[in-house]
N, C-alpha and C positions, 0 to 999 in steps of 0.2 A: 463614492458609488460602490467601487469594489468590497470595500468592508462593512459597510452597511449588507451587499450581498451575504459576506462569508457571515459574521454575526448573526445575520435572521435565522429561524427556526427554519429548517430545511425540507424539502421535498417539497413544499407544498406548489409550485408554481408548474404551471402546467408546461407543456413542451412545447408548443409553440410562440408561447409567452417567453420560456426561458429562449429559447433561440433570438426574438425580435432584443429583445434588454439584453443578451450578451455579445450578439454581432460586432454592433460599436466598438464596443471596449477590446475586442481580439483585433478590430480593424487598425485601431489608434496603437495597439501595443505592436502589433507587427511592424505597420509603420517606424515608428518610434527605434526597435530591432535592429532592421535593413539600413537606419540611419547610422547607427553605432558597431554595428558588426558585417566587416566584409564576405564573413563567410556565409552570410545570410543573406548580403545585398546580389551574390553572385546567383545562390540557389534562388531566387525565386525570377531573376532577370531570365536564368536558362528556360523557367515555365513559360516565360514571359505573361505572369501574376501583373497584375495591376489594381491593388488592393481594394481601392477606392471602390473599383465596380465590382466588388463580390456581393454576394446576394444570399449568399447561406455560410454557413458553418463549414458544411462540407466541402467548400469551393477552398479554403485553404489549406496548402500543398501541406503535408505532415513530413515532419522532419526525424528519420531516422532514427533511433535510438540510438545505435552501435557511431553516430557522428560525434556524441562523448566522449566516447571510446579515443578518437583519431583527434578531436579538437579543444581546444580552450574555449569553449564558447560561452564566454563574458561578454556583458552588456553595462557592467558597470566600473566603476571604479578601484584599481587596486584597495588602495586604502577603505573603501566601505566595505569589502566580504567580511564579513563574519566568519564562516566556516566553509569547508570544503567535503562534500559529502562524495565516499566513494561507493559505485559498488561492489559486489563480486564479481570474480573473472576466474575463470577455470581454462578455458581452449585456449581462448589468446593470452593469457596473465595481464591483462592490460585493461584495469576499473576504469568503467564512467566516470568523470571528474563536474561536481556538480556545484557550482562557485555561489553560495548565499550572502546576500545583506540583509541586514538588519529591517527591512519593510517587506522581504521575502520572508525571512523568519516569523515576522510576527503574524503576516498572513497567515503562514502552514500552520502554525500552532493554531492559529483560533479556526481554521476551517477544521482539522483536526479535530479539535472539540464539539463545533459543530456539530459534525458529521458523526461520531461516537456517540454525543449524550442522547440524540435520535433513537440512538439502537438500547441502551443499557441505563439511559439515566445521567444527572451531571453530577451528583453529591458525590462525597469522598470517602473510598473504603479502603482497607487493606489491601497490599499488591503484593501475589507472591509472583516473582518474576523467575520461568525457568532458561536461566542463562546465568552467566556472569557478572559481577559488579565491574570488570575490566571494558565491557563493551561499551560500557555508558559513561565513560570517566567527566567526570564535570571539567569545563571551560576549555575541553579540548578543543583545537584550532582544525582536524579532523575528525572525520564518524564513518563509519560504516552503516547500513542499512539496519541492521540490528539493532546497533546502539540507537539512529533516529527515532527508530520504532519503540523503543523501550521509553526515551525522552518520550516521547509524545504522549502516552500510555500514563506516565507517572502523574501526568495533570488532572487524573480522574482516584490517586491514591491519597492518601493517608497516611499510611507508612511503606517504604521498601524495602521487602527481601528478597536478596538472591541466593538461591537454591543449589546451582552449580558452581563446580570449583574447577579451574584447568591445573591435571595432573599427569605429568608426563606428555604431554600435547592431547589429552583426551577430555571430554569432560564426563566430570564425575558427580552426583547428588550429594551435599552436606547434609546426611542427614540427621546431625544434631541441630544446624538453624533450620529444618523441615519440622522436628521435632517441637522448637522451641514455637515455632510460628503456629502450629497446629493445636498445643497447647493454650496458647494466648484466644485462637478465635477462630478453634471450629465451634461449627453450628451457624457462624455470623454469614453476615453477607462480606463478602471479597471478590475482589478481582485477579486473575491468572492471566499472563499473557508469556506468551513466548513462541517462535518461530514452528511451523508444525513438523518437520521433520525430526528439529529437535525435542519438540516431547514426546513425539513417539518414543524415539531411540534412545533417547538420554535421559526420560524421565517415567516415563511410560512402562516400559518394558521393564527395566531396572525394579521398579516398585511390585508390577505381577512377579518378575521370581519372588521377589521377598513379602510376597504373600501381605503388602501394607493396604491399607484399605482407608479413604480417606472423607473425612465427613463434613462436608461442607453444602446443604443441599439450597442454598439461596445463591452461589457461584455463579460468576460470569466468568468463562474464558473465552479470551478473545486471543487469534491465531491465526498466520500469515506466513504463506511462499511453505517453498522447499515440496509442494505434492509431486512433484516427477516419480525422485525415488518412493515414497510412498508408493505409486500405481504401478511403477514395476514390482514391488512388493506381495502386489497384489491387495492394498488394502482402500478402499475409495472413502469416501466422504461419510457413508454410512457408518459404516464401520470403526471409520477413526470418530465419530462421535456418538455412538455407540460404548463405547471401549473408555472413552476418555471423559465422559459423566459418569459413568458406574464407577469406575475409578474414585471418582469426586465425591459418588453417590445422590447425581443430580440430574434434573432431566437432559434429553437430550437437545432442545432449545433450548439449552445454558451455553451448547459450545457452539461458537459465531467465529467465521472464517473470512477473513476482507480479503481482498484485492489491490494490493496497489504496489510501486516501484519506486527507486532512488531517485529518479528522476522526477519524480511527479510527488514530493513530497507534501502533504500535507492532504490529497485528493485520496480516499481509501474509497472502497465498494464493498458495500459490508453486505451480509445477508441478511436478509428480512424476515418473519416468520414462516414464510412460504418457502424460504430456499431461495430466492433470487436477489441477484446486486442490485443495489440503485444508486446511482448518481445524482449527486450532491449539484444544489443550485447552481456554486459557481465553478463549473466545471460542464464538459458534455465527449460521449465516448461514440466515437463514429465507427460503425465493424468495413473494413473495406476489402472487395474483390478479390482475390488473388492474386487472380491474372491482370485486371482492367484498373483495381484499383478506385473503381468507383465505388459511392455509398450502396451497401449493401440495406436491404431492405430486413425485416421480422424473418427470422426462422431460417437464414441465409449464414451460416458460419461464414467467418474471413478471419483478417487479421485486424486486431484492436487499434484503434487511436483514442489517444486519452488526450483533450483538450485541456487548459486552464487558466484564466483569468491569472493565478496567485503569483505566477516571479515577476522579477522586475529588474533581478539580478544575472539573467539567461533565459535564454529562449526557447522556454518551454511552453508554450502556449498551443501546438498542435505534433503532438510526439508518436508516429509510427511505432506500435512495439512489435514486439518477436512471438506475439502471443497470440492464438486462436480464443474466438469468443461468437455468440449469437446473441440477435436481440431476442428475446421472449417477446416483449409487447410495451404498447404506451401508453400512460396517464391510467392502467387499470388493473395496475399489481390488486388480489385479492386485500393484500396489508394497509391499503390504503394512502401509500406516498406516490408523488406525481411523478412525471418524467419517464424515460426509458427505465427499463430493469432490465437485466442479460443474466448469459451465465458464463463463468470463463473454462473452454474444453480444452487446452493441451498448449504447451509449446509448440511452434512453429520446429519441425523433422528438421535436424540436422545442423538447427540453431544452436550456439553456445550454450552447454547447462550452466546456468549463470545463480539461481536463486541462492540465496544466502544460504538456507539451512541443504540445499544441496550441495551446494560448497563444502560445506563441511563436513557432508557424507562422503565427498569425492577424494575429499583429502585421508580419510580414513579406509578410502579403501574399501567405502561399502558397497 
């Protein structure tokens, strides 16, 4: 049932539908959870949850994010993890630990795909990637958020280049394999992806002093985390895709911005023509309260829960984040895909600056 969901062409199933056909299956994996991990059998005895009698989506407790952080929360077997995905930590130095198997894995990949070919298409084109080839090192038994993201990405390439090099702890643009790759296939159609602080800063910028001018006008970039620093910057959504198609020399619905976290791998919120995330069949994003913590209704800012059907290997299936978000509205985005659509507005005041390409701004001091 689960992968027959992730598989299917996406969006299409309306919200109440998708709610009755995902109930079940969050009931049976919770269950399943509470059976295999004590630090889950305790947190829901303290609600005093009794799964059986839930009746929505929303009726189940969301479980922290920052509980990563403090716990090993495996549901499976040593020997089946596949990899361990961390993310970034700045306040406290101390990554989310996010323990994958092999049925996990193949879930996020293909919901992944899913979820992407929706927005850009699923044929395979050139990837110029602005990051490092270190971040993604094949068969490592670790990742970072970066590297997941980069893995994920290459499923829709053709060939891979990366664009940055780390020198002296900074990074820098190659711009002789820029050269080389621009040579080979501008005019075509390609794919970009890399984290958005860093192509601001590390790719972005770099290219306007040296006055490079780049021609690719069939381009998709696809782009993810790090706007904090951005908006102290002062630069918003506008703007960085504004800036970052003229760059390319493309429109500016070429540059597409998702949503998503280490913990929730393979579940993205991409933006749709109009500007707004939508949420993938199998998964559903509940905005909650502040204070009360109850389901927040349309046009009512709180704090995000990202729901998901996909582990199997930890208990991600209803995850509190640190993030501020609103619904827009349901089943009647102008673009035509069903479901919720939102938009995501700021970190949570005072929360860890944790995103990746912020990370990396913090470490440098920017």
């Amino acid at each position: 049932m689960i992968n027959e969901i992730v598989k299917a062409e996406q969006f299409k199933v309306t919200q109440i539908k998708k709610e009755n056909k995902l109930l079940p299956i969050f009931k049976r994996q919770v269950l399943n959870q509470i059976e295999n991990l004590e630090n889950l059998k305790l947190f829901y005895h303290r609600y005093g949850i009794e799964i059986e009698a839930l009746k929505s989506l929303a009726e189940i407790p969301p479980i922290p994010v920052s509980m990563f952080k403090k716990f090993d929360l495996t549901i499976c077997k040593t020997e089946d993890i596949l990899r361990v995905l961390h993310s970034s930590s700045t306040t406290t130095g101390i990554p989310s630990k996010i323990y994958i198997d092999k049925k996990t894995a193949f879930r996020q990949t293909n919901s992944f795909i899913s979820t992407i070919k929706n927005f850009i298409g699923k044929h395979r084109r050139p990837l110029l990637i602005i990051d490092t080839e270190e971040v993604n090192k094949p068969g490592a038994s670790t990742m970072t958020a970066r590297g997941a993201a980069i893995r994920a990405i290459a499923n829709f390439s053709s060939k891979r280049t990366s664009i940055l090099d780390v020198k002296n702890g900074d990074l820098e643009v190659n711009f002789d394999r820029l050269k080389e790759f621009c040579e080979k296939f501008e005019g075509q159609e390609i794919l970009v992806y890399g984290f958005t602080f860093i192509i601001w800063s590390r790719f972005y910028k770099i290219l306007k002093e040296k006055n490079i001018q780049l021609n690719f006008p069939k381009v998709k970039i696809l782009h993810s985390g790090g706007w904090k620093k951005l908006i102290q910057q002062k630069v918003d959504k506008k703007t960085f895709n504004n800036e970052i198609s003229n760059l390319f020399n493309t429109s500016a619905t070429n540059v597409i911005d998702y949503y998503g976290m280490i913990e929730q791998v393979g579940v993205v919120f991409v933006d749709c023509e109009e500007g707004w995330k939508h949420i993938p069949d199998f998964s559903e994003l509940i905005i909650r309260n502040f204070y009360t913590m109850e389901e927040n209704g349309p046009k009512e800012p709180g704090l995000i829960e990202i729901m998901s059907v996909l582990p199997s290997s930890y208990p991600g299936q209803a995850l509190l984040t640190e993030d501020v978000g609103e619904i827009i509205g349901i089943d009647d985005c102008p673009c035509g895909r069903k479901g919720k659509y939102f938009t995501f507005k700021s970190r949570v005041e005072r929360v860890e600056l944790r995103g990746c390409g912020d990370t990396f701004a913090e470490r440098r001091g920017e």
